[in-house]
The first five atom37 places (N, CA, C, CB, O) and aatype in JSON, in Angstrom:
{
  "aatype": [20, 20, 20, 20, 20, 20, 20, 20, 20, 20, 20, 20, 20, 20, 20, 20, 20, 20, 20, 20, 20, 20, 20, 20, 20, 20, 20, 20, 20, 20, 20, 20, 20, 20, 20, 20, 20, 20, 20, 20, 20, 20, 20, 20, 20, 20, 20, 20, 20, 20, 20, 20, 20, 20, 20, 20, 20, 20, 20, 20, 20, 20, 20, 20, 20, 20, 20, 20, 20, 20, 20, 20, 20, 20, 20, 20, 20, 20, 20, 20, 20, 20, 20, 20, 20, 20, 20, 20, 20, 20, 20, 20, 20, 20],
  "atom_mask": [
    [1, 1, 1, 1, 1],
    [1, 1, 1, 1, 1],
    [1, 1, 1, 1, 1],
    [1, 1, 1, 1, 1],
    [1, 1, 1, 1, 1],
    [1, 1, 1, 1, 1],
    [1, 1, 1, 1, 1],
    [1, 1, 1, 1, 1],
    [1, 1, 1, 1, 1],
    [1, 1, 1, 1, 1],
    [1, 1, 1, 1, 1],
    [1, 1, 1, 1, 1],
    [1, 1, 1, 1, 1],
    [1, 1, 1, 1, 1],
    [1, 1, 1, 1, 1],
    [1, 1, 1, 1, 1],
    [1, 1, 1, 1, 1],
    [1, 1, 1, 1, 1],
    [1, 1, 1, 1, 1],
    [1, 1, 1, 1, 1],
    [1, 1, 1, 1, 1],
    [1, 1, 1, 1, 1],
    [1, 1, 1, 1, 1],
    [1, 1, 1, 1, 1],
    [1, 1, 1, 1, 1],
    [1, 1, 1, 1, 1],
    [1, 1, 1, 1, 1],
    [1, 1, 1, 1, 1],
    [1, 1, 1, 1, 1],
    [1, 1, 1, 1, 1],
    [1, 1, 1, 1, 1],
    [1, 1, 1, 1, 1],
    [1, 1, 1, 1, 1],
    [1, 1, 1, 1, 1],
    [1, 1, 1, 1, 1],
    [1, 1, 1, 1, 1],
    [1, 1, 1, 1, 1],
    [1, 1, 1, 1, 1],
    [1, 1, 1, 1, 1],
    [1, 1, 1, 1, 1],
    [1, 1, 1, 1, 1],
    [1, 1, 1, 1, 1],
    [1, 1, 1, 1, 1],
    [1, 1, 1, 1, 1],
    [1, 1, 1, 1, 1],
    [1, 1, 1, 1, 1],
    [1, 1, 1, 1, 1],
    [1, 1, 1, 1, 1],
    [1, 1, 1, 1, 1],
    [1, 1, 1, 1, 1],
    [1, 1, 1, 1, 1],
    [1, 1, 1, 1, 1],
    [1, 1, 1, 1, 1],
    [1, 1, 1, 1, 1],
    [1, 1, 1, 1, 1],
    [1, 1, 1, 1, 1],
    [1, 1, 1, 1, 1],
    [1, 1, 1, 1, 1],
    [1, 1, 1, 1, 1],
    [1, 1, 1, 1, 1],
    [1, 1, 1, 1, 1],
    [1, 1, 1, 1, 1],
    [1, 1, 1, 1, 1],
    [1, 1, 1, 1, 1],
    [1, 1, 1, 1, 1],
    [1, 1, 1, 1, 1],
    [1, 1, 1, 1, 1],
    [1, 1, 1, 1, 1],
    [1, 1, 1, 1, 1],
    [1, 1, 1, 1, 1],
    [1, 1, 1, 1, 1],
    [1, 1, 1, 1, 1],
    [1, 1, 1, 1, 1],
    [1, 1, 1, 1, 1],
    [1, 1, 1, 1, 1],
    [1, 1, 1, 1, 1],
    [1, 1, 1, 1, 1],
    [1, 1, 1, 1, 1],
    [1, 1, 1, 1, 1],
    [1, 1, 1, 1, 1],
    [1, 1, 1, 1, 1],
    [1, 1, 1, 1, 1],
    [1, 1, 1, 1, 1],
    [1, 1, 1, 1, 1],
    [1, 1, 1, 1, 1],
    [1, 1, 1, 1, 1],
    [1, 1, 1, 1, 1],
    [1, 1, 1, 1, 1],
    [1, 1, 1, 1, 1],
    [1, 1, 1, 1, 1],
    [1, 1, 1, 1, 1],
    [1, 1, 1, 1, 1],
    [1, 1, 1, 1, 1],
    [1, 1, 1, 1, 1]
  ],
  "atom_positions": [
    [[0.84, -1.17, 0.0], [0.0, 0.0, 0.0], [0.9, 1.25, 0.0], [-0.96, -0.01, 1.22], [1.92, 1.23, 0.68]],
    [[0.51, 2.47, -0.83], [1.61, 3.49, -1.07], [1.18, 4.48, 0.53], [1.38, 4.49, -2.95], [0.49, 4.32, 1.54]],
    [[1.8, 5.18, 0.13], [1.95, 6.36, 1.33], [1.11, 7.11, 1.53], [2.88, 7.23, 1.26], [0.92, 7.59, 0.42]],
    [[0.29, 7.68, 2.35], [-0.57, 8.8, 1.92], [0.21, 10.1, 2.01], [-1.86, 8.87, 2.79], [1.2, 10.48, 2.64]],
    [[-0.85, 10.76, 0.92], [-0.24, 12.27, 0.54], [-0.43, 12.92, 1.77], [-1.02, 13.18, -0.74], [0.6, 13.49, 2.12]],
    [[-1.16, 13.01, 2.39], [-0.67, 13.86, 3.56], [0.8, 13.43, 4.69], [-2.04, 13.9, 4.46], [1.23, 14.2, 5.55]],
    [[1.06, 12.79, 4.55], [2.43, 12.18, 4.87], [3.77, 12.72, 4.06], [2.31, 10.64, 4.59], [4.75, 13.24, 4.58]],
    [[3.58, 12.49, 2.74], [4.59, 13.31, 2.01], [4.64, 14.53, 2.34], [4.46, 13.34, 0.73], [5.74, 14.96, 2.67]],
    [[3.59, 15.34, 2.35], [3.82, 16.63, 1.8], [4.2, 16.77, 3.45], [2.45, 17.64, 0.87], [5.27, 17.38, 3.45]],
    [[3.85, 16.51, 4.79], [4.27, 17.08, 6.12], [5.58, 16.92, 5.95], [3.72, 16.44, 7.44], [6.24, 17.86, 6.38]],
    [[6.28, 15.88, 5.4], [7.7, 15.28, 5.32], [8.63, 16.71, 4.31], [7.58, 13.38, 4.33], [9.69, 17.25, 4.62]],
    [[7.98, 16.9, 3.42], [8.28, 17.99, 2.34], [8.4, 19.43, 2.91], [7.1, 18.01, 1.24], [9.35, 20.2, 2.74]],
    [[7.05, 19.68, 3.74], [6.99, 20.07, 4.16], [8.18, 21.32, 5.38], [6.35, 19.29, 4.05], [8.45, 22.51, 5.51]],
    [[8.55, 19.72, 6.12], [9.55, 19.98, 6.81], [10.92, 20.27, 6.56], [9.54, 19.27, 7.37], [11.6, 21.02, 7.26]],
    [[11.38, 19.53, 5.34], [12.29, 19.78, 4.57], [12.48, 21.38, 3.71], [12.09, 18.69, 3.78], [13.52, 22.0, 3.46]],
    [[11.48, 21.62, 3.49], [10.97, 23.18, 2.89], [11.62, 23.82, 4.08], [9.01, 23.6, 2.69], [12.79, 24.17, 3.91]],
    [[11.27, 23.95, 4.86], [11.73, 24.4, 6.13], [13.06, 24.86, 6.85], [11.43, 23.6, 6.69], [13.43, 25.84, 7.49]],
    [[13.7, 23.45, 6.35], [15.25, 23.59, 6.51], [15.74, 24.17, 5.85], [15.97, 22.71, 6.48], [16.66, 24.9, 6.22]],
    [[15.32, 24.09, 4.56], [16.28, 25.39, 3.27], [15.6, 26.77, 3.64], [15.88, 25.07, 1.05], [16.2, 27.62, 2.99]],
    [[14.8, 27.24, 4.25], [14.16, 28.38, 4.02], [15.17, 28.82, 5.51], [12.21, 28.36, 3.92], [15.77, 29.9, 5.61]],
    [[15.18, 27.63, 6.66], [16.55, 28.36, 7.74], [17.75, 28.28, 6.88], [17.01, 27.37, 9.38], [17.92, 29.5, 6.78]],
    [[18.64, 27.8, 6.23], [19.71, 27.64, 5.45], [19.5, 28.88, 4.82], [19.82, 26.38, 4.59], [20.42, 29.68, 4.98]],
    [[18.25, 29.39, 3.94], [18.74, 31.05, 3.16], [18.74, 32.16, 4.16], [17.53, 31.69, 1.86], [19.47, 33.13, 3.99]],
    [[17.78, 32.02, 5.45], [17.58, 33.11, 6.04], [19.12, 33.51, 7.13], [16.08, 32.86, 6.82], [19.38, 34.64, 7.55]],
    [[20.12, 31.99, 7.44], [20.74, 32.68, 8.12], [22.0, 32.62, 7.36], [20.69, 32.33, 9.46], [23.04, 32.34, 7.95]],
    [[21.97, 32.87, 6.0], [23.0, 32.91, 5.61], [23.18, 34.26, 5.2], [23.19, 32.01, 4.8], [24.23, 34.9, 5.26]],
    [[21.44, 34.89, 4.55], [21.86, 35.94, 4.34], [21.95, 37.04, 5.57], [21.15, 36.25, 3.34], [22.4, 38.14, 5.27]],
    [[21.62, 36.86, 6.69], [21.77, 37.49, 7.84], [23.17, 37.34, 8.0], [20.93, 37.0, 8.94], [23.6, 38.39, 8.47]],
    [[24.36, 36.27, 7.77], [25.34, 36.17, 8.05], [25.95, 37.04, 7.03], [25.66, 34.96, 8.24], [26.66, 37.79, 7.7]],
    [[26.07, 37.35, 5.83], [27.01, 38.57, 4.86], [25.66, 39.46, 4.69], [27.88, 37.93, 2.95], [25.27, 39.89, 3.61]],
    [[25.03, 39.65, 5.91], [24.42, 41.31, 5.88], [23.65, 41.69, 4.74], [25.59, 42.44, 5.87], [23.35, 42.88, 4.57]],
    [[23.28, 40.79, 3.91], [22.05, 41.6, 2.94], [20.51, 41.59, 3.15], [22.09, 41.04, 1.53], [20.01, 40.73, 3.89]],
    [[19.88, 42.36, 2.64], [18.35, 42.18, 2.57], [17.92, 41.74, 1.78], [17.66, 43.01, 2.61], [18.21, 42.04, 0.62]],
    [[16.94, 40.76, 2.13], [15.92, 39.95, 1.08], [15.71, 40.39, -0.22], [14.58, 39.9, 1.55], [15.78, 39.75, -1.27]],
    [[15.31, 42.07, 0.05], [15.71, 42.73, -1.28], [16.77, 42.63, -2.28], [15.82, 43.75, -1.06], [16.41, 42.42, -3.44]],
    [[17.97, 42.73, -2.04], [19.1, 42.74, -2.02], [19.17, 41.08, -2.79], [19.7, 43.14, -0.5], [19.66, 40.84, -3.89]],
    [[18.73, 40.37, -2.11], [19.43, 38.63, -2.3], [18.42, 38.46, -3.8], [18.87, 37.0, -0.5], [18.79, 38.07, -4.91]],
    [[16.98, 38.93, -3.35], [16.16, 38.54, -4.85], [16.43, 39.68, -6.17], [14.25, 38.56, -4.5], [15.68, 39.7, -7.15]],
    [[17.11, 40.21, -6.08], [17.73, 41.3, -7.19], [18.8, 40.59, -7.68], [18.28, 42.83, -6.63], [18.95, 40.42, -8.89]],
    [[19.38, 40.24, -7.04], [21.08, 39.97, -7.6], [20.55, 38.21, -8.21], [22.82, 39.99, -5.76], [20.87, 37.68, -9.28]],
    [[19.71, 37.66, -7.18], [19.16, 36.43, -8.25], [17.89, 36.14, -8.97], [19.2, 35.32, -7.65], [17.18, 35.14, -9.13]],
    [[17.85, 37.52, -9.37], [16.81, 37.62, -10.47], [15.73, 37.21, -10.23], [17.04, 37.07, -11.53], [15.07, 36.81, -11.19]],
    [[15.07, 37.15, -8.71], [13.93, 37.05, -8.5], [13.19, 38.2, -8.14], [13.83, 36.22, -7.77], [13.86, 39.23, -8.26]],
    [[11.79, 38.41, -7.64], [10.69, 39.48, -7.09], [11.41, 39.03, -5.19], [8.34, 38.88, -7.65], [11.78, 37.99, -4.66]],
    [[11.33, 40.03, -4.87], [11.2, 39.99, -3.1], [9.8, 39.21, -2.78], [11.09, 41.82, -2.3], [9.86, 38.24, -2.03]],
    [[9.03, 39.45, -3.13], [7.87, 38.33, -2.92], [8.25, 37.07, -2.87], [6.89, 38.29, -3.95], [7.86, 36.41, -1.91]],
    [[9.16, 36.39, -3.95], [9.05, 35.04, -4.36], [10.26, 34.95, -3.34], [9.17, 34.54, -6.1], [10.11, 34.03, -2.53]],
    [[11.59, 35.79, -3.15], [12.43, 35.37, -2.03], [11.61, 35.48, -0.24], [13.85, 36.49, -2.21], [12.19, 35.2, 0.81]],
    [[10.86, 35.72, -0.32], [10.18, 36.53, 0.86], [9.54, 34.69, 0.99], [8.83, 38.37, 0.43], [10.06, 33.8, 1.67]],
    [[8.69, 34.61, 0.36], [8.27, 33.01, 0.32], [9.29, 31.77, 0.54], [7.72, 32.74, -1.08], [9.13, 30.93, 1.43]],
    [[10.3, 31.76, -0.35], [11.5, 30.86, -0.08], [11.84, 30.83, 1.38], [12.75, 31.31, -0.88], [12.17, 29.77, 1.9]],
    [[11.79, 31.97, 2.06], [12.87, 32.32, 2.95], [11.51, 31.75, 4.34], [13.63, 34.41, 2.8], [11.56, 31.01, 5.33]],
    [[10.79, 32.31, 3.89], [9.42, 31.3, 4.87], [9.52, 29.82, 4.51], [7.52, 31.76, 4.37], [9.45, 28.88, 5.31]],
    [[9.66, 29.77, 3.48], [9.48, 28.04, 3.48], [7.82, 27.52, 3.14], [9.93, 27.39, 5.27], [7.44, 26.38, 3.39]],
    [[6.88, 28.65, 2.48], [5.83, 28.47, 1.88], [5.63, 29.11, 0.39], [4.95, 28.87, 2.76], [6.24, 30.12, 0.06]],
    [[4.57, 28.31, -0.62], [4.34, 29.26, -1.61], [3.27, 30.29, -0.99], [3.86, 28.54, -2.95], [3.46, 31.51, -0.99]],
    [[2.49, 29.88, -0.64], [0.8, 30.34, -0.17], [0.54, 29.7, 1.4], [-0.62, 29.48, -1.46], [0.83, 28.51, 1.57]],
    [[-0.03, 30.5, 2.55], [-0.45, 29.78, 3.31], [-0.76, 28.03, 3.79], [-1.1, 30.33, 3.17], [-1.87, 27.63, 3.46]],
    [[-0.15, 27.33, 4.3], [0.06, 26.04, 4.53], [0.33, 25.3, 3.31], [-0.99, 25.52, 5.2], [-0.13, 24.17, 3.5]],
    [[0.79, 25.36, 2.31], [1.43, 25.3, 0.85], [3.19, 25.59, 1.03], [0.59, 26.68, -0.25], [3.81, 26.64, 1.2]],
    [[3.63, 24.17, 0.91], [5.43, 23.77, 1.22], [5.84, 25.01, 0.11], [6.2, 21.64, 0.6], [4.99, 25.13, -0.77]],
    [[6.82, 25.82, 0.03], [7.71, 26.36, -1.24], [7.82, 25.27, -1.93], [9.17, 26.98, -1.0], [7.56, 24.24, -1.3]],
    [[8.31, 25.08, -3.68], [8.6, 24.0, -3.71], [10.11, 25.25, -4.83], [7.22, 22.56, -4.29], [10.01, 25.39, -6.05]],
    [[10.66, 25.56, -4.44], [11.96, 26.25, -5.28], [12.3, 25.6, -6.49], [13.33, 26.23, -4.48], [11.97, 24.41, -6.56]],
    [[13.02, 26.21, -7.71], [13.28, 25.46, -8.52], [14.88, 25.59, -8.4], [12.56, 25.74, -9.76], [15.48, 26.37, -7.67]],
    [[15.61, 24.34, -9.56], [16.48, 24.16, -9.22], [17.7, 25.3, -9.71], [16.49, 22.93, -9.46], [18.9, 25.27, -9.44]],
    [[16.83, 26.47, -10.68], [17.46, 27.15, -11.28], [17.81, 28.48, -10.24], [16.75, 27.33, -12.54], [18.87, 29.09, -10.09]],
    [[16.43, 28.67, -9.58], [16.69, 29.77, -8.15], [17.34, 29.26, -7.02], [15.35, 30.3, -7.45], [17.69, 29.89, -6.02]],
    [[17.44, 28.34, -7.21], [18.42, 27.58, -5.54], [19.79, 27.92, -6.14], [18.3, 25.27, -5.08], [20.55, 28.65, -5.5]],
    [[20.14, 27.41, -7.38], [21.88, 27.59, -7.82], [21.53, 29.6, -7.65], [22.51, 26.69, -10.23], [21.69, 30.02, -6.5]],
    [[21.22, 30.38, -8.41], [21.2, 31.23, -8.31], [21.16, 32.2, -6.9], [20.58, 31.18, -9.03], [21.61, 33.32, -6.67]],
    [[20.51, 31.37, -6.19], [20.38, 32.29, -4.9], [21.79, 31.03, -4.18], [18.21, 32.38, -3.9], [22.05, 31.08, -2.98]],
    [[22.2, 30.46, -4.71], [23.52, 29.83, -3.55], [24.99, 31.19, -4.82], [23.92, 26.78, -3.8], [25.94, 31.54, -4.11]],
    [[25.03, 31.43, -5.43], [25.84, 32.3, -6.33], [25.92, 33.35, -5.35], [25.2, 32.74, -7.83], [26.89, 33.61, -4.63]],
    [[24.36, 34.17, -5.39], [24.61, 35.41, -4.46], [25.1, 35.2, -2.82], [23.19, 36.2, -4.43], [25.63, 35.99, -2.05]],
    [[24.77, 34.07, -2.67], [24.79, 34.06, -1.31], [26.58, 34.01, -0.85], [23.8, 32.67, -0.79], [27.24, 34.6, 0.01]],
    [[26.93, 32.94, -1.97], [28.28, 32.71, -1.81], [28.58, 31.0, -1.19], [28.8, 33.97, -0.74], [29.56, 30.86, -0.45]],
    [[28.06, 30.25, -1.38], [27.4, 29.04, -0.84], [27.54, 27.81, -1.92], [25.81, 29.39, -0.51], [27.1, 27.7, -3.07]],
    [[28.03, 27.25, -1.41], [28.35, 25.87, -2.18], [26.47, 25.85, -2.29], [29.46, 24.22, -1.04], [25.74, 26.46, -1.5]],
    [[26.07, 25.15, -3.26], [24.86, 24.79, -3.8], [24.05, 23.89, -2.71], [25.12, 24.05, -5.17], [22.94, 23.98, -2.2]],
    [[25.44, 22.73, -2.58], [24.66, 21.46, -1.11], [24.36, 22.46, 0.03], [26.08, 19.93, -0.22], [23.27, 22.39, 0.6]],
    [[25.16, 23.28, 0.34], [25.08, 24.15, 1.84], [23.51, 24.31, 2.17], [25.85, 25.91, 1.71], [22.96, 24.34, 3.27]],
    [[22.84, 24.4, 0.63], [21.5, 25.39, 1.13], [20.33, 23.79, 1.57], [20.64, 26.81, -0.76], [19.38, 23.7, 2.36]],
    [[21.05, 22.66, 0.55], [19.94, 21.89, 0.34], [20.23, 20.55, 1.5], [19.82, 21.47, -1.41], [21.23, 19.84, 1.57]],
    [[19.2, 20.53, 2.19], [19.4, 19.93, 3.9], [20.0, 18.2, 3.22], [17.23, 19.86, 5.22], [19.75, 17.56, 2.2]],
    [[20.62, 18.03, 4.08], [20.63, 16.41, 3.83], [19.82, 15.45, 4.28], [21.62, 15.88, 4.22], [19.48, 15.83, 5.4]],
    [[19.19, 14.15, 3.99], [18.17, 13.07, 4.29], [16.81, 13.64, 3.68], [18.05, 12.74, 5.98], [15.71, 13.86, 4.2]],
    [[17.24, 13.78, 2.54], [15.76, 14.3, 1.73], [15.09, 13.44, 1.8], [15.67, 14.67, 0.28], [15.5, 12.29, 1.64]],
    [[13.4, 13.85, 2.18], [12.67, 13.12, 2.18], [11.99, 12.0, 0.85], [12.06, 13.87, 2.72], [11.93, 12.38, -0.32]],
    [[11.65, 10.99, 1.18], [11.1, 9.95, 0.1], [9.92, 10.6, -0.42], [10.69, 8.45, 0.7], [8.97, 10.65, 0.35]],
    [[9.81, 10.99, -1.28], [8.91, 10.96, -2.05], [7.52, 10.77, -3.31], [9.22, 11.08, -1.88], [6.71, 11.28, -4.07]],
    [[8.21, 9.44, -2.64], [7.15, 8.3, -3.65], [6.05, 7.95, -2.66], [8.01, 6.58, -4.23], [5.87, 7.88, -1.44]],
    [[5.21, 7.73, -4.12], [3.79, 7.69, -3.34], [3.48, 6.48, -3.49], [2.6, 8.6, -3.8], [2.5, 6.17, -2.82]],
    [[3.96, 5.57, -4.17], [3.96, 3.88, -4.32], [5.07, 3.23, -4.24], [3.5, 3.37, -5.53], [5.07, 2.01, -4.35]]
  ]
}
């Protein structure tokens, strides 16, 4: 029997979570503003403002792509793995 989806996504969830602490105290650590971090990687402050919560929309995981994670690990100054937590969750649903 597969997994239920509400199981994944709390698991995803949580993982969302860890990268959204991984951007917030990194950029607190070389002093920029959110502003600042989604300019230089070509995003809206909205969409870094979301990352950095760790939601797209109210109880809705971020789900980042892989093109704004390299980009926001560039500005940040950050090996790429730094941002992305280790023991990623399983994500199969069968």
């Amino acid at each position: 029997m597969g997994r239920r989806s509400d199981d994944i996504e709390a698991e995803w969830g949580a993982y969302v979570q860890r990268i959204a602490t991984a951007l917030r105290r990194r950029r607190l650590a070389i002093g920029l503003s959110q502003e600042a971090v989604a300019y230089r990687a070509g995003l809206t402050r909205y969409t870094y403002q979301k990352y950095e919560k760790g939601e797209s929309r109210p109880g809705t995981a971020a789900n980042p792509t892989l093109r704004s994670l390299l980009a926001l690990s560039q500005v940040l100054e950050v090996p790429l793995d730094s941002l992305i937590p280790d023991s990623a969750p399983d994500l199969r649903s069968r």
